[in-house]
C-alpha positions as CSV (number, residue, x, y, z in Angstrom):
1,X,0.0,0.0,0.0
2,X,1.3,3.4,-0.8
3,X,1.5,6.0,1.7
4,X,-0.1,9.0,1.8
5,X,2.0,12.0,1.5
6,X,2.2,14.4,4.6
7,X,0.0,14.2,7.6
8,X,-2.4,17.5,6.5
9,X,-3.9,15.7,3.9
10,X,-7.9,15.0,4.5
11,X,-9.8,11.8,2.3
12,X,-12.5,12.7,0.5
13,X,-15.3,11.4,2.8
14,X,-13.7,13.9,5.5
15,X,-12.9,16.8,3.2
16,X,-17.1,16.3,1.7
17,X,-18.6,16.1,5.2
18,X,-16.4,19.3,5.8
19,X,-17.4,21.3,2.8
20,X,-20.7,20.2,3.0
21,X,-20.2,19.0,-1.4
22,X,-20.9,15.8,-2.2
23,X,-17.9,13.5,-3.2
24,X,-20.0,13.2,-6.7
25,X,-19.9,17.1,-6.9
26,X,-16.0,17.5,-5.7
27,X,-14.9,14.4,-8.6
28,X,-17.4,16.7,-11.1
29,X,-15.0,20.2,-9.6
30,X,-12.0,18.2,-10.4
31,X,-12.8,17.0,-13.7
32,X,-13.5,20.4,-14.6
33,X,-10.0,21.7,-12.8
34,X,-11.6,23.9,-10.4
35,X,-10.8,22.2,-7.1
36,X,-8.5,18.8,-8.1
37,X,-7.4,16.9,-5.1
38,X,-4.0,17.3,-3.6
39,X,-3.3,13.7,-4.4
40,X,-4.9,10.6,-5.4
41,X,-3.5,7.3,-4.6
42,X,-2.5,5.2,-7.6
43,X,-3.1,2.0,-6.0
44,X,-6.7,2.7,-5.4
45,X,-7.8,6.2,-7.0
46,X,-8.4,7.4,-3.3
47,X,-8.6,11.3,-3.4
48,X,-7.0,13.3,-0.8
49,X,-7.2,17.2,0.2
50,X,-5.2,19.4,2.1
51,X,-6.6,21.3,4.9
52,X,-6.7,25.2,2.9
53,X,-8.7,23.7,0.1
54,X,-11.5,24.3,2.6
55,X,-11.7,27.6,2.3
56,X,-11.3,27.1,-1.9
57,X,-14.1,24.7,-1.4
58,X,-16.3,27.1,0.7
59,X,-15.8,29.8,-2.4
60,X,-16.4,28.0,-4.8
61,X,-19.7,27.0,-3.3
62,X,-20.4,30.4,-2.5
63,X,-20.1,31.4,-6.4
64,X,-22.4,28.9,-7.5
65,X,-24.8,30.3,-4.8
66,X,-24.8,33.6,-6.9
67,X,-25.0,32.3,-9.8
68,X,-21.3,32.2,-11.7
69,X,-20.4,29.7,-14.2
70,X,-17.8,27.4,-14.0
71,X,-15.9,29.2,-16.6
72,X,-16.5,32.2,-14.4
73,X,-15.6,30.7,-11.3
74,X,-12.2,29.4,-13.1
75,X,-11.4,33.1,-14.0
76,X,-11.8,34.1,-9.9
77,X,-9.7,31.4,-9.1
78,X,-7.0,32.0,-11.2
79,X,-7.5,35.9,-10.0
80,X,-6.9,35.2,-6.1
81,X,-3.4,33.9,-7.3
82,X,-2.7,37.3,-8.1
83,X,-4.5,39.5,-6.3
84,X,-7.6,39.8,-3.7
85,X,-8.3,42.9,-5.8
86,X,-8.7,41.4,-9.0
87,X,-10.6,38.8,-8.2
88,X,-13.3,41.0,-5.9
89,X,-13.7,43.0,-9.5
90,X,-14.7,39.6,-11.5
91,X,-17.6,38.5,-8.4
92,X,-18.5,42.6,-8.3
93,X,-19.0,42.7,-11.8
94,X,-21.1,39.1,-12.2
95,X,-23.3,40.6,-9.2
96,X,-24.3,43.9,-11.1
97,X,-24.8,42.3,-13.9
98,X,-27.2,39.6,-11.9
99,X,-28.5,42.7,-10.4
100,X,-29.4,44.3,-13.4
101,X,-30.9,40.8,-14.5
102,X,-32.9,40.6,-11.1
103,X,-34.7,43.5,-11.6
104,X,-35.9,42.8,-15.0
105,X,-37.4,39.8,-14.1
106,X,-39.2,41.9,-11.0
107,X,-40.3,44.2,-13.7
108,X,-41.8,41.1,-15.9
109,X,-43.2,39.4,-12.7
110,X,-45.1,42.5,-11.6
111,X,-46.6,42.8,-15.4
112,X,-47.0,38.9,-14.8
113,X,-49.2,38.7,-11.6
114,X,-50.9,42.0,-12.8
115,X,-52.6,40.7,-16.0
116,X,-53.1,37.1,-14.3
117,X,-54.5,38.2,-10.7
118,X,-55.8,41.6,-11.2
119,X,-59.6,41.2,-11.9
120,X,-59.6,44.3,-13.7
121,X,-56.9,43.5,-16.2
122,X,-59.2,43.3,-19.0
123,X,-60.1,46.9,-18.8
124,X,-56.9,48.8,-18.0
125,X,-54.9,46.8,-20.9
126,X,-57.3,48.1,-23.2
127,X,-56.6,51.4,-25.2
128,X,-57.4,54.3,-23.0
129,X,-59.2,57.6,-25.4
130,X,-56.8,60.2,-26.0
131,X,-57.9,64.1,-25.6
132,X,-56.0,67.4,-27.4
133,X,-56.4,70.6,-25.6
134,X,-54.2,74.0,-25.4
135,X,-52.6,75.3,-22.0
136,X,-51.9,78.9,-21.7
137,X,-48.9,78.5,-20.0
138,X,-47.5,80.8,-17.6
139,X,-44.8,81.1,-14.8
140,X,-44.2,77.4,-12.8
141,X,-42.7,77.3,-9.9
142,X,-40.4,73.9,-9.4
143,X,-38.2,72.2,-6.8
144,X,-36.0,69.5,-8.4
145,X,-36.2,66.0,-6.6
146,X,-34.0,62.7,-7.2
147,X,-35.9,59.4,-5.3
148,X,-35.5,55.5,-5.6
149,X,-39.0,54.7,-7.4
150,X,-40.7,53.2,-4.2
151,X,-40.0,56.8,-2.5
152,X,-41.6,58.8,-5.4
153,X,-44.6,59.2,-3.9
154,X,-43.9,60.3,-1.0
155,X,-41.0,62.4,-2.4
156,X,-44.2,64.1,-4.4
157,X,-46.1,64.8,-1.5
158,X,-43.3,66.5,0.5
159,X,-42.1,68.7,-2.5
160,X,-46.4,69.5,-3.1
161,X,-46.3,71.0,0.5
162,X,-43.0,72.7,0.5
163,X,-43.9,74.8,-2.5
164,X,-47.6,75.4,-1.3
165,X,-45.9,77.2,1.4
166,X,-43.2,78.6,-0.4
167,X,-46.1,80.1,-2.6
168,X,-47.9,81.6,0.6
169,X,-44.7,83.1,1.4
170,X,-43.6,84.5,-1.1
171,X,-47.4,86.0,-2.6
172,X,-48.0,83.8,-4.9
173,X,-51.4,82.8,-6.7
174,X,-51.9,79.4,-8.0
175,X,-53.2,79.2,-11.1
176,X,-53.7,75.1,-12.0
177,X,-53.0,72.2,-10.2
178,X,-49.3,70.6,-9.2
179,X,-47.5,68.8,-12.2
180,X,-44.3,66.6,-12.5
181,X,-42.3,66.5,-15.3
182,X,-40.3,63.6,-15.4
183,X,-36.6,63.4,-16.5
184,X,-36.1,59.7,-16.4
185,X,-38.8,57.1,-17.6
186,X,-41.3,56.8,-15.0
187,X,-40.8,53.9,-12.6
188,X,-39.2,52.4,-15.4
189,X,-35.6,53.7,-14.6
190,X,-34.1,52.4,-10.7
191,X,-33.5,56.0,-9.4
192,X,-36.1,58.7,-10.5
193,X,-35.2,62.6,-11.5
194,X,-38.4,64.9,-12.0
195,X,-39.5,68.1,-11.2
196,X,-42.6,68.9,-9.1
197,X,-44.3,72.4,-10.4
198,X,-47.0,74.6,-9.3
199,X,-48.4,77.0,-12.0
200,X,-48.0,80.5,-10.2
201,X,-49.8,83.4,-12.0
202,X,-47.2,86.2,-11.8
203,X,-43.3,85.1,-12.0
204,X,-41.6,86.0,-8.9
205,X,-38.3,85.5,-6.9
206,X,-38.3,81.7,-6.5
207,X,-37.3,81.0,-2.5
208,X,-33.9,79.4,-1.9
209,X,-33.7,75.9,-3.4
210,X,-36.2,76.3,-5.6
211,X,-36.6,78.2,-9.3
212,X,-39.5,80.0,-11.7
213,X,-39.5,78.7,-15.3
214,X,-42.2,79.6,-18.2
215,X,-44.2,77.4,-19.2
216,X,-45.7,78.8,-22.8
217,X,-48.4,78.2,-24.5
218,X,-48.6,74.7,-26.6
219,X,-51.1,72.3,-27.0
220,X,-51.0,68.7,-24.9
221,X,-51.9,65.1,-25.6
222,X,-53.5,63.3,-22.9
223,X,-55.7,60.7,-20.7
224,X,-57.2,60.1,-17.5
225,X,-56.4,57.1,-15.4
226,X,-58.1,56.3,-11.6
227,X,-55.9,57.0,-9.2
228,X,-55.4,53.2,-7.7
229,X,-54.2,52.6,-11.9
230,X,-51.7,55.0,-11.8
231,X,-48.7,52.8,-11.2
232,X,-46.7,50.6,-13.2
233,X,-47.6,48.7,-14.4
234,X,-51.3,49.5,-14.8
235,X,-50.6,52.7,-16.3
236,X,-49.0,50.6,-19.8
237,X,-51.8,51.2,-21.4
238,X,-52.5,54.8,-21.0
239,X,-49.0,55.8,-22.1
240,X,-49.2,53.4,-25.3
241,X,-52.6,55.3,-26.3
242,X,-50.7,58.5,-26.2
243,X,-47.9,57.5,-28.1
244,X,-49.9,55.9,-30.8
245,X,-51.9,59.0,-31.0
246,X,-48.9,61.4,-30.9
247,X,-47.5,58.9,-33.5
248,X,-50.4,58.4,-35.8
249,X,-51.1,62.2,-35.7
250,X,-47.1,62.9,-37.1
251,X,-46.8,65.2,-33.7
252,X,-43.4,65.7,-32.0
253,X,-42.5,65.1,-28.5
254,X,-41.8,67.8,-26.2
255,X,-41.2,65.4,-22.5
256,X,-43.7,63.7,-20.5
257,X,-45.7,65.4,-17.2
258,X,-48.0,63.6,-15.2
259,X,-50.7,64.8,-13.3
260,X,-50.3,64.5,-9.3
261,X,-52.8,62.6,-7.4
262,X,-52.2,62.5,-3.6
263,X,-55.4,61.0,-2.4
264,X,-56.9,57.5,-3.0
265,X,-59.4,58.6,-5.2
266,X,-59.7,60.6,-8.5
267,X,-59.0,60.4,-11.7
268,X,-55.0,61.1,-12.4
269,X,-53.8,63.0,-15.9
270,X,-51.4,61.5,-18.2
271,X,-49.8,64.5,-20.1
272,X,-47.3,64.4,-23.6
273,X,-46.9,68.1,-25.1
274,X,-46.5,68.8,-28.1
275,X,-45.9,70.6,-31.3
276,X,-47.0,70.5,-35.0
277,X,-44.2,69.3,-37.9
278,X,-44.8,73.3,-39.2
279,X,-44.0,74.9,-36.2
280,X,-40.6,76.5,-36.6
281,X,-40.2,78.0,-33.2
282,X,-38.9,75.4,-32.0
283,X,-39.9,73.6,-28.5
284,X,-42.5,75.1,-26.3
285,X,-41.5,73.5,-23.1
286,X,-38.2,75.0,-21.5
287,X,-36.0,71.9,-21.3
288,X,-35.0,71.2,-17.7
């Protein structure tokens, strides 16, 4: 019988009870060179480990947990022989990347259980009626906001009462209900950027953190949804009516608003400016 070379080195039963891998799996890591035993006996084929391919072991379990292939899992290995660094950037770049992957497949399970659980589904995927009408514009007074999406509305609600009193302070005369215009794609992109704006009548020193913008005349797109509707992704339909109609009709896009609603109730306003092909002046919206 051969001897086994050096005391530190564990059989397989020992080394799998350890690890907590099955001797099929760790025969499976060696035949793929990810984890090969220290030694294996040529009398018997016996596999033996040493005692600091533990911690490979636990790793390489670990990877598998998050999802890496065994390609992948190669690369880290042969990383940590150069560097912790290197191989931490391989395992942080697989997880964004599953991250980004993850929250697609929130996005699609949402729009999933919506149209299989929601016994209106029927109704709200249909296409919503589409209404043309001309705003007057006129000064707006805005305070710029950045939120994760499950923080928008209550991001909305704080920003509605700051300039409600920013417009008692400073005189102010409200002369439409608050507005958001959106910078990002609504609840379609992780972290949000919008504007919430209150049409003032008369322009006016904007208090500190805040600004005044005009809002001219133009002519708007747009379609009601109830209030309980107005979140993705129940509000699909409603923006696919107004693009086909905005589409259809050969009109150009000048950003997206929506409508605020802060109570349960009530109808809330889907809003696409716009401008005819003719129009030479340009965009009727100030940019943000």
């Amino acid at each position: 019988m051969t001897l086994r070379r050096g005391p530190a080195l564990i059989p397989i039963g020992t080394f799998s009870s350890v690890t907590h891998l099955t001797q099929k799996t760790l025969r499976f890591y060696a035949e793929q060179g990810i984890l090969s035993p220290a030694w294996v006996d040529p009398e018997n084929g016996y596999r033996y480990y040493r005692t600091d391919q533990i911690t490979q072991a636990r790793r390489i379990q670990m990877l598998r947990e998050i999802g890496m292939s065994l390609s992948e899992i190669d690369s880290v290995n042969n990383a940590c022989r150069e560097s912790a660094e290197a191989a931490s950037h391989l395992v942080h770049r697989h997880f964004i990347s599953r991250q980004a992957q993850f929250q697609s497949e929130c996005e699609t399970y949402r729009t999933l259980m919506f149209g299989l659980l929601d016994d209106k589904a029927p109704d709200a995927q249909r296409a919503r009626e589409v209404f043309v009408r001309e705003a007057s514009g006129g000064p707006v007074l805005a305070i710029h906001a950045e939120c994760e999406n499950h923080a928008m509305r209550e991001t909305i609600t704080h920003a509605h009462h700051q300039l409600s009193e920013a417009a008692k302070t400073i005189g102010a005369v409200m002369r439409g209900p608050i507005f958001v215009r959106h910078m990002t794609k609504p609840f379609l992109d992780p972290r949000q950027r919008f504007q919430v704006c209150l049409p003032i009548e008369v322009a006016c020193a904007p208090p500190e953190g805040m600004r005044v913008w005009h809002d001219r005349p133009h002519r708007e797109a747009w379609s009601t949804i109830d209030a309980k509707d107005a979140e993705y992704p129940r509000f699909i339909p409603v923006i696919e009516s107004l693009v086909d109609w905005l589409v259809s009709h050969n009109r150009i896009f000048l950003g997206f608003s929506t409508r605020v609603v802060l109570g349960k109730a009530g109808p809330a306003e889907f809003i696409w400016p716009f401008m005819d092909p003719e129009d030479e002046e340009g965009d009727q919206i100030e940019r943000a």
